[in-house]
DRENPA-3360 file (N, C-alpha, C; in nm, 2 decimals, always signed):
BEGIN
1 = XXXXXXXX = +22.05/-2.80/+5.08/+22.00/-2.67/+5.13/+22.13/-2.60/+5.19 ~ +22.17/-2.47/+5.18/+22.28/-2.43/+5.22/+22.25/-2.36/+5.36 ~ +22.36/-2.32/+5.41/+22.34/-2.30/+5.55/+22.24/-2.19/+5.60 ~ +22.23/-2.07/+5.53/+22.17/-1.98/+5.59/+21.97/-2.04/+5.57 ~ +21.96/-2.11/+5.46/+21.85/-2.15/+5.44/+21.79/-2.23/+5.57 ~ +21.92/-2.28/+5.65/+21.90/-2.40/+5.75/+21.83/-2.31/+5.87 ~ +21.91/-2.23/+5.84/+21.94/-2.13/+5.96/+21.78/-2.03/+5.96 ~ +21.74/-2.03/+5.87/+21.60/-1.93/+5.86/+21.51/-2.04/+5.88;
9 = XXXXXXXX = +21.50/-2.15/+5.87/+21.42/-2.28/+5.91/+21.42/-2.26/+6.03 ~ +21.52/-2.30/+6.10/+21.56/-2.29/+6.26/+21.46/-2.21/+6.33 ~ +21.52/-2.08/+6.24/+21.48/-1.96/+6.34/+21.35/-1.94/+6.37 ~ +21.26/-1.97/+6.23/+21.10/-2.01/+6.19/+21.03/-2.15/+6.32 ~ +21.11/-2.23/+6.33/+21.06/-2.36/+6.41/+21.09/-2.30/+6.54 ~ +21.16/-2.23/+6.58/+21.16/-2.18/+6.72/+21.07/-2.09/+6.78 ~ +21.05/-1.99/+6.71/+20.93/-1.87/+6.70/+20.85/-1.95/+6.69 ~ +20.76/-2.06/+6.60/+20.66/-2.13/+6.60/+20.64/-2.18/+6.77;
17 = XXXXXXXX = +20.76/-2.23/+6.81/+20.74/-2.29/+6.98/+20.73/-2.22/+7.04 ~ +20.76/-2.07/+7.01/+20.75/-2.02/+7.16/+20.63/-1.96/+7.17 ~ +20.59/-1.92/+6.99/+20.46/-1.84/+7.01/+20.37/-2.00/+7.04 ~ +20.37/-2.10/+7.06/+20.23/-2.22/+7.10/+20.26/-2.22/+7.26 ~ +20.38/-2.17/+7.30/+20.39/-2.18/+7.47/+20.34/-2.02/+7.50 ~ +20.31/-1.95/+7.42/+20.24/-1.85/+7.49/+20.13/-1.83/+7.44 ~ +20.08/-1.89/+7.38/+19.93/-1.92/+7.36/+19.86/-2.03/+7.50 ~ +19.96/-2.04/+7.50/+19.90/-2.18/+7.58/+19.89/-2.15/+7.80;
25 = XXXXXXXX = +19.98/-2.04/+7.77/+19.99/-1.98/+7.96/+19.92/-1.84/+7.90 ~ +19.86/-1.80/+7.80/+19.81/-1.66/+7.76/+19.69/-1.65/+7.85 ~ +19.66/-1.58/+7.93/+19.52/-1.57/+7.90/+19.44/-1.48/+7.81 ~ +19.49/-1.45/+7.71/+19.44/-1.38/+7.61/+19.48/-1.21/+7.59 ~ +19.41/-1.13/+7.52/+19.48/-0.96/+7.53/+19.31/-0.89/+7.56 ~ +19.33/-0.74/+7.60/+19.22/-0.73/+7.60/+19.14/-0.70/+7.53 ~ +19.21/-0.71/+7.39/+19.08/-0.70/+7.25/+19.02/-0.84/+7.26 ~ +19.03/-0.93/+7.31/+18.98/-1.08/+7.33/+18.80/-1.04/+7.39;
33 = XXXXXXXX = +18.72/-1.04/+7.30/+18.57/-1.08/+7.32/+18.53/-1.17/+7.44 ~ +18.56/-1.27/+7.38/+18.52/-1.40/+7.45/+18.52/-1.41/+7.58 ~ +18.63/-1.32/+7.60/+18.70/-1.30/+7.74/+18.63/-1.21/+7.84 ~ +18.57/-1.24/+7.94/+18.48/-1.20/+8.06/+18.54/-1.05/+8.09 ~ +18.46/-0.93/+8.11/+18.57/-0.84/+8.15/+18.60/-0.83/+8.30 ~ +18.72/-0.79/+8.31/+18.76/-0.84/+8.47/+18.77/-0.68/+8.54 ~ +18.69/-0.61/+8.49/+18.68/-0.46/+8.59/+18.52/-0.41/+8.53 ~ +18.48/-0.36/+8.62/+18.34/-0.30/+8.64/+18.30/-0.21/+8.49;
41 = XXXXXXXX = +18.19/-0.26/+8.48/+18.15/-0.15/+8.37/+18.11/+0.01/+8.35 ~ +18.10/+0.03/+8.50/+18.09/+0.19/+8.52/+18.09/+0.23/+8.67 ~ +18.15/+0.30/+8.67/+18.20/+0.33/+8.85/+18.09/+0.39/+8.90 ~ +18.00/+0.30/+8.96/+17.84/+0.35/+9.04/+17.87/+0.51/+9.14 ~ +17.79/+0.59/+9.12/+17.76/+0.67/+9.20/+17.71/+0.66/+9.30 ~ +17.78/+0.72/+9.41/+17.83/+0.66/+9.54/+17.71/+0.79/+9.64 ~ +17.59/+0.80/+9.54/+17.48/+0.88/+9.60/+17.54/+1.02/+9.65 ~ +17.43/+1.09/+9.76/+17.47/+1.24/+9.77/+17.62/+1.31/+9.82;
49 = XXXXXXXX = +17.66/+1.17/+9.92/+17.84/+1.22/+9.95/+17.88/+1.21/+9.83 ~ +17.88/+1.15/+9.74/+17.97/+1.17/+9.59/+18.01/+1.27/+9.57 ~ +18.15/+1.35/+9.63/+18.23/+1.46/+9.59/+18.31/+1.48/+9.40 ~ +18.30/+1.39/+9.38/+18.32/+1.35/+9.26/+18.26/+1.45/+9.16 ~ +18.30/+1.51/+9.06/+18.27/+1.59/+8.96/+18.23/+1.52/+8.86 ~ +18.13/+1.57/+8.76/+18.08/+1.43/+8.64/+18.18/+1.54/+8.55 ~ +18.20/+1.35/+8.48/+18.28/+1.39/+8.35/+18.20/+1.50/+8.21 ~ +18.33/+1.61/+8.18/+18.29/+1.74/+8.10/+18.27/+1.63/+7.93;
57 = XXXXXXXX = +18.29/+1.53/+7.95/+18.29/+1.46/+7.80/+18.29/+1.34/+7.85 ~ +18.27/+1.25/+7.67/+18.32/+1.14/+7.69/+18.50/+1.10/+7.70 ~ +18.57/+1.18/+7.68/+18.67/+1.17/+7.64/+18.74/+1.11/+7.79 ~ +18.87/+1.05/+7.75/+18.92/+0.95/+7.89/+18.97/+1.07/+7.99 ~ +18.98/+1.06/+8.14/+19.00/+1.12/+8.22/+19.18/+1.14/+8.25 ~ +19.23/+1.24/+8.24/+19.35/+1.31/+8.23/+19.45/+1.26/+8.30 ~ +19.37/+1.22/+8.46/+19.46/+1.13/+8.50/+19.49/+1.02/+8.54 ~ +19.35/+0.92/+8.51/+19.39/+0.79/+8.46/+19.33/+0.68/+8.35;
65 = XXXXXXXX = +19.32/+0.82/+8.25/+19.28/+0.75/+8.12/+19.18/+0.70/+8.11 ~ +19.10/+0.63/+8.20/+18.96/+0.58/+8.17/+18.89/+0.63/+8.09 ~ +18.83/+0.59/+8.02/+18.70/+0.65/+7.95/+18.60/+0.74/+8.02 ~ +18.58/+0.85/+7.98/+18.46/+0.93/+8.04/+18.35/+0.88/+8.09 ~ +18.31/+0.80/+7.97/+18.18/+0.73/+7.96/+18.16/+0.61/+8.08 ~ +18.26/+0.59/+8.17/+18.24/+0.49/+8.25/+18.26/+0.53/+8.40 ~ +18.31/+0.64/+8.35/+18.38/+0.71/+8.52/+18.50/+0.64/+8.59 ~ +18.55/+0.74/+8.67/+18.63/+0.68/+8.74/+18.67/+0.69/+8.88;
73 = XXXXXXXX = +18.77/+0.66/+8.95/+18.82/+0.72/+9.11/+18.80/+0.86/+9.13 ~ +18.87/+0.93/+9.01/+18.82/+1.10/+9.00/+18.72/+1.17/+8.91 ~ +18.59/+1.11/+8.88/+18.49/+1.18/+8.78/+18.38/+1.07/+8.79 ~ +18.30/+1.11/+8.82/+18.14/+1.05/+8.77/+18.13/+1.03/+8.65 ~ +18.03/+0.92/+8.62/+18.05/+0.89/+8.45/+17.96/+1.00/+8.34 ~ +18.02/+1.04/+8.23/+18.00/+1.15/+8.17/+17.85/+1.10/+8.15 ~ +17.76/+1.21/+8.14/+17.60/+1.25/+8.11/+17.57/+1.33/+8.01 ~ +17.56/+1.25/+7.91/+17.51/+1.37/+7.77/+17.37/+1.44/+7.84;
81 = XXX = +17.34/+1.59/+7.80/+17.23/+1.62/+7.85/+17.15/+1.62/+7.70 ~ +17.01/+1.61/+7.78/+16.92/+1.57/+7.67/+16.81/+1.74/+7.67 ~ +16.82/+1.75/+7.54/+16.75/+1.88/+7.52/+16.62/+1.87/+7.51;
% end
């Protein structure tokens, strides 16, 4: 086998170890299902003091991306109205 062949083996058996050492300290990404979600499913409305504006859409909030649909620190969670 000539050298560069050697050398693309190498490089293949190292990347193979490092991606099993980070599988192994991973705790996964958050497209991972299986995985418990570790933040609230919708920011509860905090009753009549709620200064909070409801979200104009679902769309994520401007300034910290959240999803409409779930609310956040600045928007109550968006309310389709029903006709």
């Amino acid at each position: 086998m000539n050298q560069l062949a050697q050398q693309i083996q190498e490089d293949a058996r190292r990347r193979e170890e490092r991606v099993a050492i980070a599988r192994k300290f991973s705790n996964g990404t958050p497209l991972d299902v299986d995985r418990g979600g570790s933040f609230p499913l919708q920011m509860p409305d905090r009753g009549a003091g709620d200064a909070r504006p409801y979200a104009v859409s679902a769309d994520p909030c401007p300034r910290c991306a959240t999803r409409g649909a779930l609310g956040c620190a600045h928007q109550k969670p968006y309310q389709p109205r029903s006709n």
